[in-house]
VODODREN-682313 format. One record per residue: residue in three letters; x, y, z of N, C-alpha, C, O in turn. Coordinates in steps of 0.1 Angstrom, whole numbers. Example, Ala and Ser with C-alpha at 12.3 -4.5 7.8 and 13.67 -1.06 7.14 Angstrom:
BEGIN
{"ALA",{132,-57,78},{123,-45,78},{132,-33,78},{142,-33,85}};
{"SER",{128,-22,71},{137,-11,71},{129,0,79},{134,11,80}};
This chain:
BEGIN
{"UNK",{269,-165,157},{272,-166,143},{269,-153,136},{258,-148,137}};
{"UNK",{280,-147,127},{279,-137,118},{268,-138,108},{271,-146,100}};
{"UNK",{254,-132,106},{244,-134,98},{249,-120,86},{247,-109,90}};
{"UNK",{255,-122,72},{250,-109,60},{237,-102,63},{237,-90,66}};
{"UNK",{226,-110,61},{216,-106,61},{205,-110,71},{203,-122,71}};
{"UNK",{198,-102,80},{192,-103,88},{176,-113,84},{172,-123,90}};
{"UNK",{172,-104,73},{161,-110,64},{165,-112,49},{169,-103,41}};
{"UNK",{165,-127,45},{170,-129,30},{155,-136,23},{151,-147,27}};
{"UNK",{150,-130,16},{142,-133,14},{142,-135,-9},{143,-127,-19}};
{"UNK",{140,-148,-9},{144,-147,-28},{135,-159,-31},{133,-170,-25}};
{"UNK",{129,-150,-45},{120,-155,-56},{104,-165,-44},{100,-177,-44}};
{"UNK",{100,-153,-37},{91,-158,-32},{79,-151,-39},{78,-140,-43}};
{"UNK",{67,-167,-39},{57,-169,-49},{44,-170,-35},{46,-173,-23}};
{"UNK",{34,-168,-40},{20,-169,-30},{9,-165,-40},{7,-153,-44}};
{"UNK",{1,-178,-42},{-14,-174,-47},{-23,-176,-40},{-19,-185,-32}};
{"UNK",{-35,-174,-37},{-47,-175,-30},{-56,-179,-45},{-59,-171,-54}};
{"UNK",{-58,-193,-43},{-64,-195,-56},{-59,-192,-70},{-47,-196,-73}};
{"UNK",{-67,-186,-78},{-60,-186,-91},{-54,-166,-91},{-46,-161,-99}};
{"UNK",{-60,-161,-81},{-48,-150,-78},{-39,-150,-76},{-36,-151,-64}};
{"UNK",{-27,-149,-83},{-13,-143,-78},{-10,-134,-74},{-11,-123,-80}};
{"UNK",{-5,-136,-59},{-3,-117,-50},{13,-118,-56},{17,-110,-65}};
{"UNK",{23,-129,-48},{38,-126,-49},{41,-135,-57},{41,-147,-56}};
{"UNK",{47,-126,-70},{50,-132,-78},{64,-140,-80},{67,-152,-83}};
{"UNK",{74,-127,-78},{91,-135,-72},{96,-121,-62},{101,-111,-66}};
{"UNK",{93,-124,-51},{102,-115,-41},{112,-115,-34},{112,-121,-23}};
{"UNK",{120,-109,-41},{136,-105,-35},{136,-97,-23},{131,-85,-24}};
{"UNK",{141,-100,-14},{146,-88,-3},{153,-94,8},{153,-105,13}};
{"UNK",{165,-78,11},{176,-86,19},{180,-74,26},{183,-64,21}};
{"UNK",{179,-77,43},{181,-65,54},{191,-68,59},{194,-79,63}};
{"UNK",{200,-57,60},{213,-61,71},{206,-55,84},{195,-50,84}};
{"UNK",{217,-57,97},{214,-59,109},{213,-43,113},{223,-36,113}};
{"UNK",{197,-38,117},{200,-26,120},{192,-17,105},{191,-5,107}};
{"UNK",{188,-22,96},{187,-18,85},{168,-10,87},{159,-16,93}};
{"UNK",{167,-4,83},{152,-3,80},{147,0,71},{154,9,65}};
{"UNK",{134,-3,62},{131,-10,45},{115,-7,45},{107,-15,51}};
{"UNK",{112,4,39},{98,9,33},{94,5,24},{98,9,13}};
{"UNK",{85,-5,25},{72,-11,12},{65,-1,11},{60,4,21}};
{"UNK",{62,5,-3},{54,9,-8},{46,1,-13},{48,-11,-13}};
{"UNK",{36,6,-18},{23,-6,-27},{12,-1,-30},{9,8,-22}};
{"UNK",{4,-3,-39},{-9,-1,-36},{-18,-8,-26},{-12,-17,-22}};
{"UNK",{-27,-7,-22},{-35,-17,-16},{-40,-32,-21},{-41,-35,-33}};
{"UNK",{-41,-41,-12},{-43,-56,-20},{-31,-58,-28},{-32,-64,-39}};
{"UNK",{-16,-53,-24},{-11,-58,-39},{0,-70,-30},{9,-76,-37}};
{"UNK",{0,-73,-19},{10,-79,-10},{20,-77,1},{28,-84,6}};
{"UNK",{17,-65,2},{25,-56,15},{24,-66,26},{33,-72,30}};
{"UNK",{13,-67,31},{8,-73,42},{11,-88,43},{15,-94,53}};
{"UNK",{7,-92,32},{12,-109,30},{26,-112,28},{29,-124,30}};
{"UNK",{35,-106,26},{50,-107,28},{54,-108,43},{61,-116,49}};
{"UNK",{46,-94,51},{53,-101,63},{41,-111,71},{43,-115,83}};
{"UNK",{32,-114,67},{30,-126,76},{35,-138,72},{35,-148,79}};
{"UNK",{39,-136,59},{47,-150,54},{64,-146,64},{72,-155,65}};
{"UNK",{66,-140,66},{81,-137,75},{79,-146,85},{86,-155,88}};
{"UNK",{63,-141,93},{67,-147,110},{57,-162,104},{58,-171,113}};
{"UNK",{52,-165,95},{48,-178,91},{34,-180,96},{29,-190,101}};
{"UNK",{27,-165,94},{11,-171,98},{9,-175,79},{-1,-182,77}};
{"UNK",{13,-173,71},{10,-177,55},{21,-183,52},{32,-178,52}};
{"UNK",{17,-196,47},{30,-203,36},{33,-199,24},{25,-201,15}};
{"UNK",{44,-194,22},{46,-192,4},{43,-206,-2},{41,-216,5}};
{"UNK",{43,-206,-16},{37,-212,-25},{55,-219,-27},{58,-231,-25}};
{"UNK",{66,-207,-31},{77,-217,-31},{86,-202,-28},{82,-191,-25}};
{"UNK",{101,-206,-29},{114,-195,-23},{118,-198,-13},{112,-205,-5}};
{"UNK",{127,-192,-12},{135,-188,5},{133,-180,10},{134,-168,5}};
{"UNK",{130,-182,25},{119,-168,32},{134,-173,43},{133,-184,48}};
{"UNK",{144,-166,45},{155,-169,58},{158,-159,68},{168,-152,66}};
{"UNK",{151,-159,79},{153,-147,89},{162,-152,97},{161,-164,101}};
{"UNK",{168,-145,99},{179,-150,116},{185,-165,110},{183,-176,115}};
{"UNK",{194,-161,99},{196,-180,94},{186,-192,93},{189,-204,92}};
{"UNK",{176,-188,93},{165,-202,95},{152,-199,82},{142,-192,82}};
{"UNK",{156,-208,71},{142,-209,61},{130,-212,70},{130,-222,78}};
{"UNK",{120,-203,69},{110,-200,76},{103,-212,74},{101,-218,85}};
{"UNK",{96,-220,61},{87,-226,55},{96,-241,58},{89,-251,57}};
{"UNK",{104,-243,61},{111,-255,69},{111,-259,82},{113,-271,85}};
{"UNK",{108,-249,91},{108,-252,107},{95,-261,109},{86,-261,101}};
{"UNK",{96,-266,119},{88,-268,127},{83,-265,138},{91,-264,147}};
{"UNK",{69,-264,143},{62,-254,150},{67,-246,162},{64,-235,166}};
{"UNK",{76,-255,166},{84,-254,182},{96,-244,176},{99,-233,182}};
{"UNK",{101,-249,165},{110,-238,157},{107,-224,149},{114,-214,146}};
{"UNK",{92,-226,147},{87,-214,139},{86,-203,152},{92,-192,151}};
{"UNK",{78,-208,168},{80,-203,178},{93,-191,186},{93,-179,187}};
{"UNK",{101,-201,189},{113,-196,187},{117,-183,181},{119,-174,188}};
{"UNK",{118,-183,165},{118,-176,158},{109,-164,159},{115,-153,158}};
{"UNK",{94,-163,161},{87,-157,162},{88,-149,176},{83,-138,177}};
{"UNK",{94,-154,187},{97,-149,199},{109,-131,198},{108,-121,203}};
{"UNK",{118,-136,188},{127,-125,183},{117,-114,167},{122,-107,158}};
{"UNK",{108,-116,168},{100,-108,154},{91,-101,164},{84,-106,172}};
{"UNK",{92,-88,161},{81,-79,169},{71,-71,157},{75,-65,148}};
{"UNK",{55,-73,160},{48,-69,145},{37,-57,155},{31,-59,165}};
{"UNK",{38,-49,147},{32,-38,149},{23,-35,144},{24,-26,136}};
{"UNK",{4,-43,147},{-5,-38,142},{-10,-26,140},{-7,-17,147}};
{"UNK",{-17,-23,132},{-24,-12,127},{-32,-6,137},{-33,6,138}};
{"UNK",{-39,-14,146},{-50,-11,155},{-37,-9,171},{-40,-2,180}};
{"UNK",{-29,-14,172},{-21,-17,185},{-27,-25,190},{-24,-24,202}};
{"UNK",{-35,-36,188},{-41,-47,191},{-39,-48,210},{-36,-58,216}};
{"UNK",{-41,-37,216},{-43,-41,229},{-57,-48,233},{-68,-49,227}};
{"UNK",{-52,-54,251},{-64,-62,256},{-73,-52,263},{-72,-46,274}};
{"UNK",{-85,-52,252},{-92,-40,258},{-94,-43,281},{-95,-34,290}};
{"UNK",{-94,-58,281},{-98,-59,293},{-83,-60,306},{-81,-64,317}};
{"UNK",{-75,-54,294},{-65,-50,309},{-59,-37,305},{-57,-34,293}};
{"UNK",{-56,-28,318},{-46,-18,316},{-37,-17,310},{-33,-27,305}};
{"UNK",{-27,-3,305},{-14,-6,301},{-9,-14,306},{-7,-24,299}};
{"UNK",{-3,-14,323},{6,-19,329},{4,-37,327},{12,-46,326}};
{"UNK",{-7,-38,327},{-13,-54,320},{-8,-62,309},{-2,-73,306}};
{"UNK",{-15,-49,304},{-7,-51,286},{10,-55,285},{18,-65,282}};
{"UNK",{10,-46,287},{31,-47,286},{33,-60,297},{40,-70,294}};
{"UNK",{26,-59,310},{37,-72,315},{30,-87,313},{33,-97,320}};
{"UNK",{22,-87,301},{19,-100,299},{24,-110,290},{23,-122,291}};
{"UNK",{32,-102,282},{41,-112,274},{58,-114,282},{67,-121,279}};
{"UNK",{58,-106,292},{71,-109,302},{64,-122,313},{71,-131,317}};
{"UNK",{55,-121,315},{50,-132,321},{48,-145,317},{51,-155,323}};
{"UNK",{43,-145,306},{44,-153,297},{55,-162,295},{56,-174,296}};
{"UNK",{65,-151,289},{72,-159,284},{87,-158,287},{96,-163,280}};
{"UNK",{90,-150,297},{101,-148,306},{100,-153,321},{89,-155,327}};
{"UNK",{114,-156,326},{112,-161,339},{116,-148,348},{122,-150,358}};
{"UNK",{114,-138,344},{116,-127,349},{110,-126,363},{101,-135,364}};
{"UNK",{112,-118,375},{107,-114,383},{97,-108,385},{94,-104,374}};
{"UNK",{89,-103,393},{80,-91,390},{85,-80,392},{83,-70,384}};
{"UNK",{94,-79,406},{105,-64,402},{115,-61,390},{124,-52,390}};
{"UNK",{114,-69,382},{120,-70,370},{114,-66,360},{118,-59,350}};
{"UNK",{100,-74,365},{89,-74,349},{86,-56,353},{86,-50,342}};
{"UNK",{84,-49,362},{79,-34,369},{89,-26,362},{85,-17,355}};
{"UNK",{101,-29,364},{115,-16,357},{112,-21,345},{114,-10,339}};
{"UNK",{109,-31,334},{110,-32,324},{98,-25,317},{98,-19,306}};
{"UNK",{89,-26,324},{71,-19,319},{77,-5,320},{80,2,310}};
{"UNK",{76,-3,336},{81,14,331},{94,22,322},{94,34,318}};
{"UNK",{103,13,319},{115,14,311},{115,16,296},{124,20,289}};
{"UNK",{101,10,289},{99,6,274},{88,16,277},{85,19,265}};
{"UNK",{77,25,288},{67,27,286},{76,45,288},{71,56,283}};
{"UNK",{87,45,294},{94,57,293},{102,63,279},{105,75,276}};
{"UNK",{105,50,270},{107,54,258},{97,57,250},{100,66,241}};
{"UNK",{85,53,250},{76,58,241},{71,73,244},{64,80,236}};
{"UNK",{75,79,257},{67,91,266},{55,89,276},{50,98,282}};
{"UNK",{50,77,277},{36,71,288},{38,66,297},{30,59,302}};
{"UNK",{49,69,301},{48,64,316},{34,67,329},{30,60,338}};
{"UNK",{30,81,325},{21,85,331},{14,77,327},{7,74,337}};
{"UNK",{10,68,315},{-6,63,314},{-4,45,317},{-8,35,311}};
{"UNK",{2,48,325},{4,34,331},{-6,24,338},{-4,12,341}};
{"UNK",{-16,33,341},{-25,24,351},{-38,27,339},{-47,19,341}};
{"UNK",{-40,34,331},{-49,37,319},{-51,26,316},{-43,17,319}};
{"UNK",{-66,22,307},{-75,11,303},{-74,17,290},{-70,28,290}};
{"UNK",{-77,11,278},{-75,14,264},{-81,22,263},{-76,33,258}};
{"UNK",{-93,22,265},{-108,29,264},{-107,42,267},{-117,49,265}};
{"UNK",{-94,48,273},{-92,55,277},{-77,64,267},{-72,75,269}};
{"UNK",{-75,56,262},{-66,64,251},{-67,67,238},{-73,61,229}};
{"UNK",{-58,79,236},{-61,82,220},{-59,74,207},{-54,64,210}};
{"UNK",{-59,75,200},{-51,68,190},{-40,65,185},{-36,54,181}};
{"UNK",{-35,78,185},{-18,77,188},{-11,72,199},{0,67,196}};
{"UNK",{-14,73,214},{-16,63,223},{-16,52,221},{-6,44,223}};
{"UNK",{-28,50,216},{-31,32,216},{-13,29,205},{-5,21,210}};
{"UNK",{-10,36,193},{-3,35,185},{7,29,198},{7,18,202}};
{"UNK",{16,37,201},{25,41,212},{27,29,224},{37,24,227}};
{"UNK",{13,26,228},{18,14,233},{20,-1,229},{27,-10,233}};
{"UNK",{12,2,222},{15,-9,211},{30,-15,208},{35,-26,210}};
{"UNK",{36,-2,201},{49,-3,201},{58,-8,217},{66,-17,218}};
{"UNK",{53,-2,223},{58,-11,239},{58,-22,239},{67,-29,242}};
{"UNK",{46,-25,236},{45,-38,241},{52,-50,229},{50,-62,230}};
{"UNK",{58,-44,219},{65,-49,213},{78,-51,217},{84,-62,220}};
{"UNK",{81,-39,218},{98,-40,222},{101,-43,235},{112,-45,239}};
{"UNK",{93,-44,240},{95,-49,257},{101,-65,257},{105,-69,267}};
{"UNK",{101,-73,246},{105,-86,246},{121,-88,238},{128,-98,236}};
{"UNK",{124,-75,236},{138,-70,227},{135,-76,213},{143,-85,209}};
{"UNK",{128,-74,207},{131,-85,194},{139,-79,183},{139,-67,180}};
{"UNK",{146,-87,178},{158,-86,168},{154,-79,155},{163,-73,148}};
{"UNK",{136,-79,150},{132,-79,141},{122,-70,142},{116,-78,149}};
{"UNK",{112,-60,140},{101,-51,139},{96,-51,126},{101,-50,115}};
{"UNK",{87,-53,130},{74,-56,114},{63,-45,119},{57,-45,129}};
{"UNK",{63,-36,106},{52,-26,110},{40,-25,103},{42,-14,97}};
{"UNK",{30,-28,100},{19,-27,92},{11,-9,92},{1,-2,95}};
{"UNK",{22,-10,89},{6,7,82},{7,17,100},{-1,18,109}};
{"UNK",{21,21,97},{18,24,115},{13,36,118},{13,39,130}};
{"UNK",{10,43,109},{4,57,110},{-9,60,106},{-13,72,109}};
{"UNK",{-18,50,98},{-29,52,95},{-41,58,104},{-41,52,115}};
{"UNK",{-46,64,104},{-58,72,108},{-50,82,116},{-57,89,123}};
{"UNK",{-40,84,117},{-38,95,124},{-34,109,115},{-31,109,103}};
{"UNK",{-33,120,123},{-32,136,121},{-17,137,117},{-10,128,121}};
{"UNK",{-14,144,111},{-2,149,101},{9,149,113},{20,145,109}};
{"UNK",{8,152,128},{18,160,137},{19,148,142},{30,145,144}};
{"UNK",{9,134,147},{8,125,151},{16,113,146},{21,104,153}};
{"UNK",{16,116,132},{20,108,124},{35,109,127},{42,99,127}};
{"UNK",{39,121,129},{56,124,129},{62,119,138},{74,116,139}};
{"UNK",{49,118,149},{54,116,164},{55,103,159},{66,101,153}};
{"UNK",{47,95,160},{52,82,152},{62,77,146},{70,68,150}};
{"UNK",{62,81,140},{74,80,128},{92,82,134},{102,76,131}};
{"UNK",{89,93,142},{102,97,148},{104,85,163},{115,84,169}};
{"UNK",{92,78,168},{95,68,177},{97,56,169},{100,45,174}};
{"UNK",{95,59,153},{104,44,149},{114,42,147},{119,31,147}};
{"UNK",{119,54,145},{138,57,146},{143,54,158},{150,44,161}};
{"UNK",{137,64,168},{139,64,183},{146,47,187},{157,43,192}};
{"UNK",{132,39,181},{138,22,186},{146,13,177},{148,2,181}};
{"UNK",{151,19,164},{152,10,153},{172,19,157},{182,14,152}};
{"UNK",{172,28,164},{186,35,167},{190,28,187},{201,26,193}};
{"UNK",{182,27,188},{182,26,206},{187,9,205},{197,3,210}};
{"UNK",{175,3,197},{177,-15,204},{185,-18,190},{189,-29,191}};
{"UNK",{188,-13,176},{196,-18,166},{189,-26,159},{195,-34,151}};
{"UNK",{176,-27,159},{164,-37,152},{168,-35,138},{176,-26,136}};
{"UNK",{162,-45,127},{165,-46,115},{146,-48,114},{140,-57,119}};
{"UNK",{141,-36,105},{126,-36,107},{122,-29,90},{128,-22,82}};
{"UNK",{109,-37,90},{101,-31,74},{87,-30,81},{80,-36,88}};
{"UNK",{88,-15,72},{75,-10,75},{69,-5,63},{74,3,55}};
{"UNK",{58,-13,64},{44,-12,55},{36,2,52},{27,6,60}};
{"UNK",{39,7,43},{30,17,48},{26,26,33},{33,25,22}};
{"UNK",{14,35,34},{14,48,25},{16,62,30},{14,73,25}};
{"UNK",{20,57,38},{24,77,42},{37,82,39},{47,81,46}};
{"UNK",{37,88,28},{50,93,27},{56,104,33},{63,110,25}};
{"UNK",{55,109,48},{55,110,61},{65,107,62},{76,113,62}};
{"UNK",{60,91,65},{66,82,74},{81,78,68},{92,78,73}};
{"UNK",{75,76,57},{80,69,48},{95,77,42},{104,73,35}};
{"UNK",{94,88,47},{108,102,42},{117,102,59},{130,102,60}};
{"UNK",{107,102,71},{113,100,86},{123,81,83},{135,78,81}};
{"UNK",{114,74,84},{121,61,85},{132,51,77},{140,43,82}};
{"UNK",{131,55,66},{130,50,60},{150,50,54},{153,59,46}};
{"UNK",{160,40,58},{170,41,48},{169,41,32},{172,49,23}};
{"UNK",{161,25,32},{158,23,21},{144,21,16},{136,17,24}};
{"UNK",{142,23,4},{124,20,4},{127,11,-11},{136,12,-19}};
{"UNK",{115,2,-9},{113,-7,-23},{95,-9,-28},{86,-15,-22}};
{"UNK",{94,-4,-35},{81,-4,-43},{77,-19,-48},{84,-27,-52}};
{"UNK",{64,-19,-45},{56,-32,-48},{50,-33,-59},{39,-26,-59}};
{"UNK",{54,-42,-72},{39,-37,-80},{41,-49,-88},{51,-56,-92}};
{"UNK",{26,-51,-92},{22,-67,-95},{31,-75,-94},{37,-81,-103}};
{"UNK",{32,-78,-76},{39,-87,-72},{52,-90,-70},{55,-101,-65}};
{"UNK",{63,-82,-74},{76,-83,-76},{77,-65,-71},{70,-55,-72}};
{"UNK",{92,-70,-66},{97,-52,-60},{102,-44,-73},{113,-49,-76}};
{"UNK",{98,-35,-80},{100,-34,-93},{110,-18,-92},{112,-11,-103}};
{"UNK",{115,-14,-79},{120,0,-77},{128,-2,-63},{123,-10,-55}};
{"UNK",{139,3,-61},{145,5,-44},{154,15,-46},{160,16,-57}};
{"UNK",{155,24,-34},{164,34,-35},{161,39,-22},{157,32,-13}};
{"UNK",{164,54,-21},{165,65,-6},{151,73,-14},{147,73,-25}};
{"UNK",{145,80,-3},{134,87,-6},{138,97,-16},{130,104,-22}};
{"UNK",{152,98,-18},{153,111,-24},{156,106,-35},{152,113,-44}};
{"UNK",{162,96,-38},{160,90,-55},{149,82,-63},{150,81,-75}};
{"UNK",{138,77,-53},{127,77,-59},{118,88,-61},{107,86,-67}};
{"UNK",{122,101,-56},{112,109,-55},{120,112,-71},{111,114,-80}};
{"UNK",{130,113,-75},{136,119,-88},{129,108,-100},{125,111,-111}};
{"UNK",{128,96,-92},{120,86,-106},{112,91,-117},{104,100,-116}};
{"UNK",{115,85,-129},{106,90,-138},{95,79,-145},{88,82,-154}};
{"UNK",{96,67,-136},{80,62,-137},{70,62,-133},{70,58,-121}};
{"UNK",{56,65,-138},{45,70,-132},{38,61,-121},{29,64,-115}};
{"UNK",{45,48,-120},{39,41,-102},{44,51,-98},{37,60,-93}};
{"UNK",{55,51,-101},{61,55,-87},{63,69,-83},{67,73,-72}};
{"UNK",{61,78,-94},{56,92,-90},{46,96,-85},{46,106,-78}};
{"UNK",{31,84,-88},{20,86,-78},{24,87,-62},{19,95,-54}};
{"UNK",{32,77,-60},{32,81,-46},{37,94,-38},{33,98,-27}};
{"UNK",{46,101,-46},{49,111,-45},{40,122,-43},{38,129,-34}};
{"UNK",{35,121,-57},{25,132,-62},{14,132,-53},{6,140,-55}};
{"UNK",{12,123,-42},{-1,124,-36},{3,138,-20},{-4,142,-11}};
{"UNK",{18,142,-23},{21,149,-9},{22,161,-18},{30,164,-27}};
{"UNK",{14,168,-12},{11,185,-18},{22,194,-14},{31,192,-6}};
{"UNK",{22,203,-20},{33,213,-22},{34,215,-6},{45,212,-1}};
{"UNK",{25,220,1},{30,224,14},{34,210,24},{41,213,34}};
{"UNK",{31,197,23},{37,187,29},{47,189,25},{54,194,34}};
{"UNK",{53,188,15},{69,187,11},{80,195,15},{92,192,17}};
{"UNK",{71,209,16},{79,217,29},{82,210,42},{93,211,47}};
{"UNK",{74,206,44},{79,207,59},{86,190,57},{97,186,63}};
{"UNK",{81,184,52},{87,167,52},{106,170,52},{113,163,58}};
{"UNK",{111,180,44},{123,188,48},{128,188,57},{139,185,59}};
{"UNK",{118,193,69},{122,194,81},{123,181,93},{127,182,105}};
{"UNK",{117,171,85},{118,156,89},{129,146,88},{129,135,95}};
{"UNK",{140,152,78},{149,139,73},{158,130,86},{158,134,98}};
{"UNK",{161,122,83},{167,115,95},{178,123,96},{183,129,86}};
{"UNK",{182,124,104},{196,136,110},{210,118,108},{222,120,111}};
């Protein structure tokens, strides 16, 4: 079935008590699309997509990924669903007590009836797109942080999912690090045709990835456009984010644009 929109997401509401984070949120990805949240901190970045894969219930709206209102399924269906959404922790949430090659073939084990000479070309195959193939037999403890980033990402896409959710995927890392990053989010969002939002403050990242970007602010997306017509904005949210990348970042972020 022909889906418009990959993620249709309208007039979604979420309080935590007498807090209101989302007040009415609109948003709508075609297939292949990729979509930069801006935000402040605490303002709902993060609680939008866990209301996607349904670790948080909205309060009320249509949350519809892949044709299916999210806040309607049931558990066996929310599953399902969640099998095609790939989320990209901040930490790379690997098991500190197994290797890469551990790491990556445990969700093919899991949850594929794959082979093991199957599940082996697929580890090295997703672990060759990131550049690590060498650190294949490597224990976490033993990698950098951009690393950890990197396989992380592996072990995401190693399940092909239709969908990439990225939480803040460049945080603590170095300016050159970050690009590297950033340019392996294109790398997969061009390779497997994922339709992916990525959370984030690095406007880095955020000028590399990004088709479209939508600004978060008290609760509702109050801005969307291309990096280069929000950067022309003339309201002061949304020039802060700008204004926080110094004359000499902006040089070179130039030399970043998606080709």
């Amino acid at each position: 079935m022909s889906l418009d929109y990959i993620i249709n997401i309208e007039n979604l509401k979420k309080s935590f008590g007498s807090t209101v984070i989302l007040k009415d949120i609109n948003l709508q990805l075609k297939k292949g699309e990729t979509v930069v949240t801006l935000g402040k901190s605490g303002t709902g970045k993060s609680v939008t997509l866990k209301c996607i894969v349904g670790l948080i219930s909205p309060d009320s709206g249509t949350l519809r990924i892949l044709g299916k209102n999210i806040p309607e399924l049931n558990y066996e269906q929310l599953l399902y669903i969640r099998k095609k959404i790939g989320f990209v922790f901040q930490s790379g949430a690997l098991y500190d007590s197994m290797s890469v090659r551990e790491n990556l073939m445990f969700p093919l084990i899991r949850n594929t009836d794959m082979n093991k000479n199957e599940i082996e070309s697929k580890v090295e195959e997703v672990l060759n797109d990131v550049g690590l193939l060498d650190a294949i037999n490597k224990m976490p403890s033993e990698l950098s942080g951009g690393m950890k980033k990197r396989i992380g990402v592996a072990r995401t896409i190693i399940m092909n999912p239709e969908i990439m959710l990225w939480d803040e995927p460049t945080t603590g890392l170095d300016p050159e690090t970050t690009r590297d990053i950033s340019h392996l989010i294109v790398r997969m969002q061009r390779k497997y045709n994922v339709t992916s939002i990525v959370v984030t403050h690095d406007m880095i990242c955020a000028k590399i990835v990004a088709n479209r970007i939508v600004v978060l602010k008290e609760g509702k997306y109050t801005e969307s456009g291309t990096y280069d017509e929000l950067e022309k904005s003339t309201d002061n949210f949304v020039r802060s984010f700008f204004e926080d990348v110094n004359n000499n970042e902006k040089e070179k972020l130039s030399n970043y644009e998606r080709k």
